[in-house]
Backbone as ProteinMPNN parsed JSONL, in Angstrom:
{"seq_chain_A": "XXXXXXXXXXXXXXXXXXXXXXXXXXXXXXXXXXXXXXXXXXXXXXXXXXXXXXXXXXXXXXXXXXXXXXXXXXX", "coords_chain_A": {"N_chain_A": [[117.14, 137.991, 105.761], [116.965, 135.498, 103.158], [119.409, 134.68, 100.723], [119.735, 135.621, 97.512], [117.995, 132.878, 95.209], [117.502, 130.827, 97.101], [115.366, 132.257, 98.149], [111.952, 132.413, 98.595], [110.631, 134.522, 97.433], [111.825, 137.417, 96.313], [113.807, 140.049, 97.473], [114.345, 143.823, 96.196], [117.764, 144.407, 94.903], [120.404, 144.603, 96.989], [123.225, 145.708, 99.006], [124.456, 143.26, 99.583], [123.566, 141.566, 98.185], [124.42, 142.557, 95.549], [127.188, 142.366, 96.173], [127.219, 139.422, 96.115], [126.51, 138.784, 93.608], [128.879, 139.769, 92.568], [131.06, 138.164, 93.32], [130.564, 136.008, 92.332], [128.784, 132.643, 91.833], [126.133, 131.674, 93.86], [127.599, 129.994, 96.787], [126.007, 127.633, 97.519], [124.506, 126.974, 95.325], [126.108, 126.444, 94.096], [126.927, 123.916, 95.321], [124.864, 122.45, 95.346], [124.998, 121.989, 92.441], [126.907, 120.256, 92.032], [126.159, 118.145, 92.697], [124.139, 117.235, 91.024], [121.994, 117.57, 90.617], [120.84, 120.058, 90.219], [119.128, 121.185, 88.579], [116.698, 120.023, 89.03], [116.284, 121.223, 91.831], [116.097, 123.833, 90.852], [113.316, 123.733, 89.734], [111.744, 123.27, 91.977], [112.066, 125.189, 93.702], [111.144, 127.38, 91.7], [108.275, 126.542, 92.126], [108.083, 126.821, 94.374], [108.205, 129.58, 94.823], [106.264, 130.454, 93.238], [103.505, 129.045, 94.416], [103.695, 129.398, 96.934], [103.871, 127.384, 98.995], [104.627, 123.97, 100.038], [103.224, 122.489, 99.74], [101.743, 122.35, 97.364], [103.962, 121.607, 95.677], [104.779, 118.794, 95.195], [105.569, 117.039, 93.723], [107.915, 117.962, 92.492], [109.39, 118.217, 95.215], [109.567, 115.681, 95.57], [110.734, 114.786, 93.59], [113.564, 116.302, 93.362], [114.27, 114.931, 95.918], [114.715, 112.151, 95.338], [116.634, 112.551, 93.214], [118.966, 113.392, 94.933], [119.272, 111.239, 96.47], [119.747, 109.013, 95.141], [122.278, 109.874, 93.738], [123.259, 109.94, 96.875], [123.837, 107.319, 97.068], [125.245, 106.561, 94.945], [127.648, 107.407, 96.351]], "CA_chain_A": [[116.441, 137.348, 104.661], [117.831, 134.293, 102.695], [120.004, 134.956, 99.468], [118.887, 135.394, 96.234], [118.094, 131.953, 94.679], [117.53, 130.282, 98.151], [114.452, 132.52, 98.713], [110.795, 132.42, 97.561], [110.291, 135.978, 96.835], [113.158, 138.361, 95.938], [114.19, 141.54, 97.753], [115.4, 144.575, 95.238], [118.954, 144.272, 95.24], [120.78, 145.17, 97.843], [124.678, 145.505, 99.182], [125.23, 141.721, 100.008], [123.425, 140.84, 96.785], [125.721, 143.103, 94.782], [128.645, 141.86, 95.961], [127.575, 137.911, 96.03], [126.671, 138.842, 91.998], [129.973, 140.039, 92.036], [131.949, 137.048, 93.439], [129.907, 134.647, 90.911], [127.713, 131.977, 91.512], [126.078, 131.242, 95.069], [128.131, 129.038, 97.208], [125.078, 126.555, 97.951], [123.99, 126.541, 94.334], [127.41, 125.456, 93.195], [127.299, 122.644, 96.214], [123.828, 121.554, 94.944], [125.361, 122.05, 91.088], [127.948, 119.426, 92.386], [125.385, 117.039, 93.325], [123.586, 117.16, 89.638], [120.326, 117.526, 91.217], [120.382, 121.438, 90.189], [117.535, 121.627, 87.718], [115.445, 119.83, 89.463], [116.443, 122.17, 92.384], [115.476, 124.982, 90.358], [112.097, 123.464, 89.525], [111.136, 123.529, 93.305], [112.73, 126.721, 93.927], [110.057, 127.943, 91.217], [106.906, 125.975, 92.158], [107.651, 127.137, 95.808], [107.84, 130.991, 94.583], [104.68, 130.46, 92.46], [102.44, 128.765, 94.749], [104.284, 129.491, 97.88], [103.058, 126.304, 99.783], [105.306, 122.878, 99.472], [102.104, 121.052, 99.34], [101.678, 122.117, 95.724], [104.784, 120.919, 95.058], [105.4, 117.443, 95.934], [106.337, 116.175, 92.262], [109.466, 118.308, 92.691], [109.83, 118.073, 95.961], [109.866, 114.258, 95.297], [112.275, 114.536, 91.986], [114.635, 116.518, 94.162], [114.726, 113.695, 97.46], [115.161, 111.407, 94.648], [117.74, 112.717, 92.77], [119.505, 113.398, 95.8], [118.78, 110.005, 97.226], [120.669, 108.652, 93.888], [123.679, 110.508, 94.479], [123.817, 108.88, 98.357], [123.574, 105.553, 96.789], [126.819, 106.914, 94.324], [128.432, 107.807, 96.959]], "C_chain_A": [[117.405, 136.408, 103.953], [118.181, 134.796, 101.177], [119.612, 134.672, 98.415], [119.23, 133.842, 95.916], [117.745, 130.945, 95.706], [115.901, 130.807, 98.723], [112.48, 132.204, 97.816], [110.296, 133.629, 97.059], [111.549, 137.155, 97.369], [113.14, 140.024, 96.517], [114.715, 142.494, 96.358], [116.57, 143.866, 95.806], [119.192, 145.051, 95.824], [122.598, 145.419, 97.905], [125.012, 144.561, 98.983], [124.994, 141.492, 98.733], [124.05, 141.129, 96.004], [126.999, 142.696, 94.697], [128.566, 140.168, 95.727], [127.57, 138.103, 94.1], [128.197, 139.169, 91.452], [131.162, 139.025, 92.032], [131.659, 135.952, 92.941], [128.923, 133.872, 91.879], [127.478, 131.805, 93.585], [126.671, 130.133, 95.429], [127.286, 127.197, 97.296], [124.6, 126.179, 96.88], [124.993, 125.566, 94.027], [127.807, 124.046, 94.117], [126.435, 121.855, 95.374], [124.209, 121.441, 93.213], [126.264, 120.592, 91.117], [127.096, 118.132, 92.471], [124.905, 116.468, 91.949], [122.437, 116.832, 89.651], [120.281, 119.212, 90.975], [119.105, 121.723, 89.622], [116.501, 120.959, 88.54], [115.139, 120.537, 91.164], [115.456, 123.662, 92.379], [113.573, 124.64, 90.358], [111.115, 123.906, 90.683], [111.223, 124.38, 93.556], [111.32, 127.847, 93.244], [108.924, 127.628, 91.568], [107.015, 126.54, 93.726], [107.545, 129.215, 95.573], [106.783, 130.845, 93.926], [103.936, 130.198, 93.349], [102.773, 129.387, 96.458], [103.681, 128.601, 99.06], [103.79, 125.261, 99.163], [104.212, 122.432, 99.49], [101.865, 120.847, 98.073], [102.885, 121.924, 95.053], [105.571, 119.621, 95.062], [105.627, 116.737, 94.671], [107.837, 116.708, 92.566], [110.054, 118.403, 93.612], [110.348, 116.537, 95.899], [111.173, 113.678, 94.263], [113.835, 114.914, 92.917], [115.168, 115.731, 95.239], [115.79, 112.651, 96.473], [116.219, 111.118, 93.734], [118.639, 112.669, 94.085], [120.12, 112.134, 96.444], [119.783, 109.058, 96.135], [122.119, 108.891, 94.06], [124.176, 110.173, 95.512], [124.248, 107.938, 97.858], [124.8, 105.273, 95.947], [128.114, 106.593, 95.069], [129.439, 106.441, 97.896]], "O_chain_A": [[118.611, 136.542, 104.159], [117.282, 135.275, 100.486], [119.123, 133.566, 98.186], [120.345, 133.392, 96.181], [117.634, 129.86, 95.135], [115.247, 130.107, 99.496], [112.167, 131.867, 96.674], [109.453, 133.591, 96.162], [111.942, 137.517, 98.478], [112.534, 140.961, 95.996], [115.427, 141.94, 95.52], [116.59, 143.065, 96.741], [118.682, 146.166, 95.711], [123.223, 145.303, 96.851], [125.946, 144.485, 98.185], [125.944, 141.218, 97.999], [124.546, 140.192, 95.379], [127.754, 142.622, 93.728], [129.539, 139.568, 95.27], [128.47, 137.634, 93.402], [128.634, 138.939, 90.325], [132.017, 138.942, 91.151], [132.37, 134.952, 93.044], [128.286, 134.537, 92.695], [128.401, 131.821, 94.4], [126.513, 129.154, 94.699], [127.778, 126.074, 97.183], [124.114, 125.05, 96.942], [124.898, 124.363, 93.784], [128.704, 123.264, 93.802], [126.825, 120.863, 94.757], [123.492, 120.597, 92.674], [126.215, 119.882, 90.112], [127.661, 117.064, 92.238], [125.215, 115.307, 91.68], [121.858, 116.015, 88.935], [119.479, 119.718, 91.76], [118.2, 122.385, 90.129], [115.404, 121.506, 88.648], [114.032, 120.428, 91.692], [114.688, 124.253, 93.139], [112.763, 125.337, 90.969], [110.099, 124.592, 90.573], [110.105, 124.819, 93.826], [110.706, 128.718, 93.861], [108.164, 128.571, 91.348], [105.936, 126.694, 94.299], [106.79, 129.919, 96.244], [106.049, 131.647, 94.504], [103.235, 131.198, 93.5], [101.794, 129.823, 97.064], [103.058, 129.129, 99.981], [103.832, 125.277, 97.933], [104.377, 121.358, 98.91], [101.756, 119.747, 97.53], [102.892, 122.068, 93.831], [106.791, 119.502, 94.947], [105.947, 115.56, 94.84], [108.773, 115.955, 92.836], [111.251, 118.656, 93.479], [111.516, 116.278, 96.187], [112.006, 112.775, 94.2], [114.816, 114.194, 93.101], [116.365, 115.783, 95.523], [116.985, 112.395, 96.622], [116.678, 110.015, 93.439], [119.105, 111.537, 94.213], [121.276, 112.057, 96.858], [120.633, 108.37, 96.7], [122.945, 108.087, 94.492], [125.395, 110.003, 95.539], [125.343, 107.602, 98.308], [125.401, 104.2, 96.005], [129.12, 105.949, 94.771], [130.372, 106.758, 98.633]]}, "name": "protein", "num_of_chains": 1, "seq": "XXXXXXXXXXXXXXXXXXXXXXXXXXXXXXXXXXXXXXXXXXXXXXXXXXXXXXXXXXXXXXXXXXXXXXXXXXX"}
């Protein structure tokens, strides 16, 4: 199963999750934290655990390309 924060619906906690809570922040958050596309990260992250279907989320799927897409263009 995919690591908390990465998934659309959350296992209890487990071993792995215990110890990633223990070594701080997920590796992939803090990549996408780097980027400064996180919140709108999060946004999708939530609209895909709520509805669980990207079709109902194509505003934030769109904010997120776009931020992203910004950041290339930085780069």
């Amino acid at each position: 199963m995919a690591k908390a924060g990465h998934s659309w619906s959350r296992a209890p906690a487990g071993k792995e999750e215990e110890e990633e809570e223990e070594d701080g922040e997920d590796p992939l958050d803090a990549r996408i934290a780097r980027t400064g596309c996180l919140e709108q990260h999060r946004e999708l992250q939530e609209c895909m655990e709520q509805h669980r279907d990207w079709r109902h989320c194509q505003t934030q799927l769109r904010a997120f390309g776009a931020c992203m897409a910004r950041r290339e263009e930085r780069e």
